[in-house]
C-alpha positions in Angstrom: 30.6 12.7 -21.3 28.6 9.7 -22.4 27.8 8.7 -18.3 26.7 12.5 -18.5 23.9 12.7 -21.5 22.8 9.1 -20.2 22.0 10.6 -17.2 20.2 13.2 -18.2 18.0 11.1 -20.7 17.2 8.9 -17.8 15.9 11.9 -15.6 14.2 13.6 -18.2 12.6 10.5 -18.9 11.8 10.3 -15.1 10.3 13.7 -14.3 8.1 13.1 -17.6 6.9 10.1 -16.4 6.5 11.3 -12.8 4.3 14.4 -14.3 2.3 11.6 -16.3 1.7 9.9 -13.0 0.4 12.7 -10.9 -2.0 14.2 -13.6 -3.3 10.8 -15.1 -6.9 10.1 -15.2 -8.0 6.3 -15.8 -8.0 5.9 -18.9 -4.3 6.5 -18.9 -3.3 3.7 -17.0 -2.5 1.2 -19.6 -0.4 3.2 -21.9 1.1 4.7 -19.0 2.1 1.6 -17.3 3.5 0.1 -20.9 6.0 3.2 -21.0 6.9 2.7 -16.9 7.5 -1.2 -17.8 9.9 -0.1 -20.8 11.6 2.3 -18.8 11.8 0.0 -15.5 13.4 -2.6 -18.3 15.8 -0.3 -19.9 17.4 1.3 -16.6 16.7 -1.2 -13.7 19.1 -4.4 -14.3 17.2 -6.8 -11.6 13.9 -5.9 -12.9 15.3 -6.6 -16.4 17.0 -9.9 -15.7 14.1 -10.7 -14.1 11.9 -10.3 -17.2 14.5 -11.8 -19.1 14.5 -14.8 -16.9 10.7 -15.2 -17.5 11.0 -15.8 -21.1 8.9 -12.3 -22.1 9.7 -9.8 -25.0 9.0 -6.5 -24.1 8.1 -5.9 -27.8 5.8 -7.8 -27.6 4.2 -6.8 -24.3 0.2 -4.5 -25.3 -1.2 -4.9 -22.4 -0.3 -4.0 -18.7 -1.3 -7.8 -17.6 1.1 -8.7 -20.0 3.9 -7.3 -18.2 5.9 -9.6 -15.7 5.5 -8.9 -12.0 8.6 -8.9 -9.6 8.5 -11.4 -6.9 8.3 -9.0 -3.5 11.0 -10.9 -2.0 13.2 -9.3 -4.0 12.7 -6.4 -1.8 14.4 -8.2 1.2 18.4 -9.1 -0.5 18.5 -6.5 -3.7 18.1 -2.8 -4.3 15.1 -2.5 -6.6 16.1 0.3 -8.0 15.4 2.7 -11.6 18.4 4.7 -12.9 20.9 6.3 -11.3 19.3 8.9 -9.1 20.5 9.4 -5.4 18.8 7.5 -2.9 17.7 9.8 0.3 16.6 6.8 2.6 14.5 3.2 2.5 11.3 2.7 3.8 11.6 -0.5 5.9 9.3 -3.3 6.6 8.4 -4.5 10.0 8.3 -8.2 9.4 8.8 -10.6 12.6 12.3 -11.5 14.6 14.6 -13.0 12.6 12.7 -12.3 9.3 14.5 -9.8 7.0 12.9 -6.9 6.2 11.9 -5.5 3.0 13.6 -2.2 2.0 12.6 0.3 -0.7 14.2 2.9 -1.5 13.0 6.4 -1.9 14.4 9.2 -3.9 11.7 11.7 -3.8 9.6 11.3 -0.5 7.7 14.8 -1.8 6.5 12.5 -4.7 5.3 9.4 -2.4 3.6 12.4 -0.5 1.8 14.2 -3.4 0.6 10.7 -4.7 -0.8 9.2 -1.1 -2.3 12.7 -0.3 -3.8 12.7 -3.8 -5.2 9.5 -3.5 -6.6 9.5 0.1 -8.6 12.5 -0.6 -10.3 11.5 -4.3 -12.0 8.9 -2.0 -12.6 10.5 1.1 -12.2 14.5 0.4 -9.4 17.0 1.3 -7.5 16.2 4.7 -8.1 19.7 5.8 -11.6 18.4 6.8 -10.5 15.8 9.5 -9.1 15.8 12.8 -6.6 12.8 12.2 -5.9 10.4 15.3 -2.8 7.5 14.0 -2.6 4.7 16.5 0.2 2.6 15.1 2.4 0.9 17.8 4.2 -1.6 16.3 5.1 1.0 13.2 5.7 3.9 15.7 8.8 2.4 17.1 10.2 2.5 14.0 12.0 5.7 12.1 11.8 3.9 8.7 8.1 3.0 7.9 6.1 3.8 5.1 3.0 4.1 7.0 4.2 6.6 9.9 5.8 9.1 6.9 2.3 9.1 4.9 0.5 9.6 8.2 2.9 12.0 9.5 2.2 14.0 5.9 -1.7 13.9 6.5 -1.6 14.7 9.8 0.6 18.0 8.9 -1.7 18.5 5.9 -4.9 18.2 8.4 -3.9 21.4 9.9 -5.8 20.5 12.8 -4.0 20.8 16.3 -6.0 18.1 18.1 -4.2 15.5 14.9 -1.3 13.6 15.8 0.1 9.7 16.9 -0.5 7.2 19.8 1.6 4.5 20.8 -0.8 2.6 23.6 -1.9 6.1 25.6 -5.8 5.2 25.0 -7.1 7.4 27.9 -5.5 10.3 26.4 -6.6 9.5 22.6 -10.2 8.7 23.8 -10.4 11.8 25.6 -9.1 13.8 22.0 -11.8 12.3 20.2 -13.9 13.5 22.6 -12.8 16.9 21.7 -12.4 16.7 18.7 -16.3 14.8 17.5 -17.6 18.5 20.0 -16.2 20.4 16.6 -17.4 20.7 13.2 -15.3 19.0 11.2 -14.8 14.8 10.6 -12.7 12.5 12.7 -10.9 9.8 11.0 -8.8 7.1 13.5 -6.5 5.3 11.7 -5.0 2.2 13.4 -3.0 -0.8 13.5 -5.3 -3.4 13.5 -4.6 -5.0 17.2 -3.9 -1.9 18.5 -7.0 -1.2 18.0 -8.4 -4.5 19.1 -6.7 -3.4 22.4 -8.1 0.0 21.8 -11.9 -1.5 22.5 -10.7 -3.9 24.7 -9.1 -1.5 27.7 -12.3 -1.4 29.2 -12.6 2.4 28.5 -16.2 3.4 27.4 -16.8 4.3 23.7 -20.4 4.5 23.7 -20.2 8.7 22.8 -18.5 7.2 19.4 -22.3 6.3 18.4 -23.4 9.5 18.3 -21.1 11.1 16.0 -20.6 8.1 13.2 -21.8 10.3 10.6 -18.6 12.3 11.3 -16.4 9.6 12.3 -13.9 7.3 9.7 -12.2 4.3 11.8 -9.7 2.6 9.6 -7.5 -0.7 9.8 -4.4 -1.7 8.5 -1.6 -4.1 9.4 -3.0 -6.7 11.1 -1.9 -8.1 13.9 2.2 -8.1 14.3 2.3 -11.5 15.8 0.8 -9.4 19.1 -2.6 -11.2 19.1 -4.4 -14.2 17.5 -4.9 -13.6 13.4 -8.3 -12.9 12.8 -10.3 -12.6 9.5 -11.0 -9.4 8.0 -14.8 -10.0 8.9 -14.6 -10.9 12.0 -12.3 -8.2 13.0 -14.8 -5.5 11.6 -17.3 -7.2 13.5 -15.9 -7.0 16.7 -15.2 -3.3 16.2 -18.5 -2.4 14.9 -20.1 -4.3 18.0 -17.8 -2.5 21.0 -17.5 1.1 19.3 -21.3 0.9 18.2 -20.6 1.7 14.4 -22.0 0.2 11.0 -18.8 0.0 9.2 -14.8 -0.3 9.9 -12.8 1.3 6.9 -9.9 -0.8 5.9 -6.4 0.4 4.2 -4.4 -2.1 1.8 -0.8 -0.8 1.8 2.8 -2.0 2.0 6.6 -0.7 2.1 7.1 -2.2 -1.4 4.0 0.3 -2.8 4.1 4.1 -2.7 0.4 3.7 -3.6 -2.4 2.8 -1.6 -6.1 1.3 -1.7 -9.1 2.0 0.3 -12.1 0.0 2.0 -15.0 1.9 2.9 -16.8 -1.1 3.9 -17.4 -4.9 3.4 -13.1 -4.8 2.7 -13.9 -4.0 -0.8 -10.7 -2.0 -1.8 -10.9 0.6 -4.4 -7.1 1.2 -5.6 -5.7 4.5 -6.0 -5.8 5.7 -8.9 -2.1 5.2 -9.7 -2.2 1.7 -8.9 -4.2 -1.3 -10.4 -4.6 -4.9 -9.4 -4.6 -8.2 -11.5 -4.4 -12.0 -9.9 -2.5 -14.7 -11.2 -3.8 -18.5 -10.8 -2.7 -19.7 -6.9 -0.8 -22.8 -9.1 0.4 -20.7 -12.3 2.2 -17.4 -11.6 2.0 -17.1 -15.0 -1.5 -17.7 -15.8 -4.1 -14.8 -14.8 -7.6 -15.2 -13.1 -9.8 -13.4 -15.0 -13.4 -14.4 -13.6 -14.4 -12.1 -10.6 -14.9 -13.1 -7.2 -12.5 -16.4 -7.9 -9.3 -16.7 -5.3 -6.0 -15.9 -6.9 -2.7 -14.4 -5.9 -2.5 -10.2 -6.0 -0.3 -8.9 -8.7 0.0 -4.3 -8.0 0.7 -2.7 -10.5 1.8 0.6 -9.0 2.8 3.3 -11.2 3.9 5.9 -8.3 6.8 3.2 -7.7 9.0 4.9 -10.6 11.8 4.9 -8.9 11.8 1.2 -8.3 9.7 -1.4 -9.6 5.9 -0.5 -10.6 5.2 -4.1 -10.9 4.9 -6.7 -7.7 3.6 -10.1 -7.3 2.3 -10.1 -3.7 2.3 -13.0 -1.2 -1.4 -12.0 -0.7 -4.4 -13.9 -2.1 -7.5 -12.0 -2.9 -10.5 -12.0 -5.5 -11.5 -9.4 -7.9 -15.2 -8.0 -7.9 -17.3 -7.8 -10.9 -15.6 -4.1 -12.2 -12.4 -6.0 -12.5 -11.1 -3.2 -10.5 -12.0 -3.2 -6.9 -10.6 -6.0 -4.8 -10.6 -8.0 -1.7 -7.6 -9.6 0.1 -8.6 -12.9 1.3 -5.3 -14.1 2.8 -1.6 -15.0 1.9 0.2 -17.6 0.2 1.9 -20.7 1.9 5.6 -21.3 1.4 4.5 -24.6 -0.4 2.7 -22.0 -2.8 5.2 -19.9 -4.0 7.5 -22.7 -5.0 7.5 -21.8 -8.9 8.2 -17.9 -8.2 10.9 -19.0 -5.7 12.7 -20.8 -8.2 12.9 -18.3 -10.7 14.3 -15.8 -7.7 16.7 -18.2 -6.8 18.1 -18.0 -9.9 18.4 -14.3 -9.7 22.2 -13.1 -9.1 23.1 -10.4 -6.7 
């Protein structure tokens, strides 16, 4: 009987919190993400040895810098996981052969849904404006990723019949954009970064993509996949802009451990959604934050549409804050040599 009113306080808790989430307005997000972080301590144990292992009192925690972010490797050997709701499936992490992947697990996919949806369109309007085109090889091949179940929701949600995924059939996508920049509405082409490297490189001719950048959103996410030379951010919007004749590349900054996303619309200055916030930690002191904008640090998320999990991650990524304190840029990733004093605390972590 006990098992059975713990229960229930922990999903009433939830769905309140959840509710909180989807209707919260800025100047939420800090009392917000104090009561996620008291939650995620009460009901997740590896989040809470964690924060126990860092020497902070939840007490004692005002502000949501104050609150200790998981290392993200702990996505690869545990189940980050809040309360005792049923797990439906993981989103899974690419990474490279031989790496383990990173696994989080979902218990409401409608929720990751609403939040994403909610979030693309506050910066970019409502999805039934677009013709979406997803070239994601790499993610495609792959049943479990985060990226090809949000796109797979827009697409659906675009109610467009031209929308829909490519793996490497360029002819065939070039010729639907064709189509689809002769209608009325916008065209947005979202793609793995060298896929769409390759895209511009197969020789095909994308001059007509000039005419209709008004209309027309190309976006970049992922990288390269170990499928091409890393390029930076800059010089990979540079090439683009230069072979598909347009004045900016969009940019998405997203992950299997985040159910929230942020957008670039240019320059790879991210605005985060509005569920999610960002704060760096010195590249030396995980403990220490960097408060002075445009100074390199290491990207703590806090993501309050991970209620299920953890809402707090410290990222392998570097990046710099701009002079809002909000928007971001992601400038690269840590070393191994870098991560040392997080490592140790993880190691330390049972199973």
């Amino acid at each position: 009987m006990r098992l059975n009113q713990m229960d229930q306080t922990i999903a009433q808790e939830r769905e309140s919190l959840k509710s909180r989430v989807l209707h919260m307005q800025a100047a939420d997000f800090d009392a917000l993400a104090l009561d996620v972080f008291r939650y995620q301590y009460t009901y997740n144990p590896l989040y809470q040895q964690y924060v126990q292992l860092s020497g902070v009192s939840p007490e004692k925690v005002e502000h949501w810098t104050q609150i200790p972010f998981l290392p993200i490797e702990l996505f690869k050997n545990h189940q980050v996981l809040t309360g005792s709701q049923s797990v439906l499936f993981s989103f899974e992490s690419s990474g490279t052969t031989g790496q383990i992947p990173s696994k989080h697990p979902v218990c409401d996919p409608g929720f990751y849904q609403e939040i994403s949806k909610i979030a693309f369109e506050r910066e970019y309007g409502s999805l039934s404006d677009y013709h979406i085109f997803a070239l994601l090889p790499s993610y495609l091949e792959r049943s479990t990723s985060s990226l090809v179940f949000m796109m797979d929701h827009f697409i659906k949600s675009s109610g467009s019949v031209l929308s829909g995924f490519y793996l490497n059939q360029y002819q065939e996508l070039v010729q639907a954009l064709r189509e689809a920049l002769a209608t009325d509405k916008k065209v947005w082409l979202m793609g793995v970064t060298f896929g769409l490297l390759d895209l511009v490189d197969s020789g095909i001719d994308l001059s007509f993509l000039q005419e209709h950048k008004d209309r027309l959103i190309v976006m970049e996410t992922g990288g390269m996949k170990g499928r091409r030379e890393e390029w930076i951010r800059d010089k990979v919007h540079a090439y683009l802009q230069e072979k598909m004749g347009l004045d900016s590349i969009a940019s998405e900054y997203g992950m299997t451990e985040l159910f929230s996303q942020g957008y670039a619309k240019f320059q790879g200055i991210f605005t985060p959604a509005y569920t999610m916030r960002v704060c760096l930690r010195e590249v030396g002191d995980p403990f220490a934050l960097v408060t002075q904008p445009h100074k390199t640090g290491g990207i703590k998320v806090a993501d309050l549409g991970n209620v299920d999990s953890c809402s707090f991650i410290e990222t392998r990524d570097l990046g710099s804050l701009e002079d809002d304190g909000v928007r971001f840029k992601v400038l690269g990733r840590f070393d191994n040599s870098e991560m040392r004093g997080c490592s140790l605390m993880v190691s330390g972590m049972g199973n």
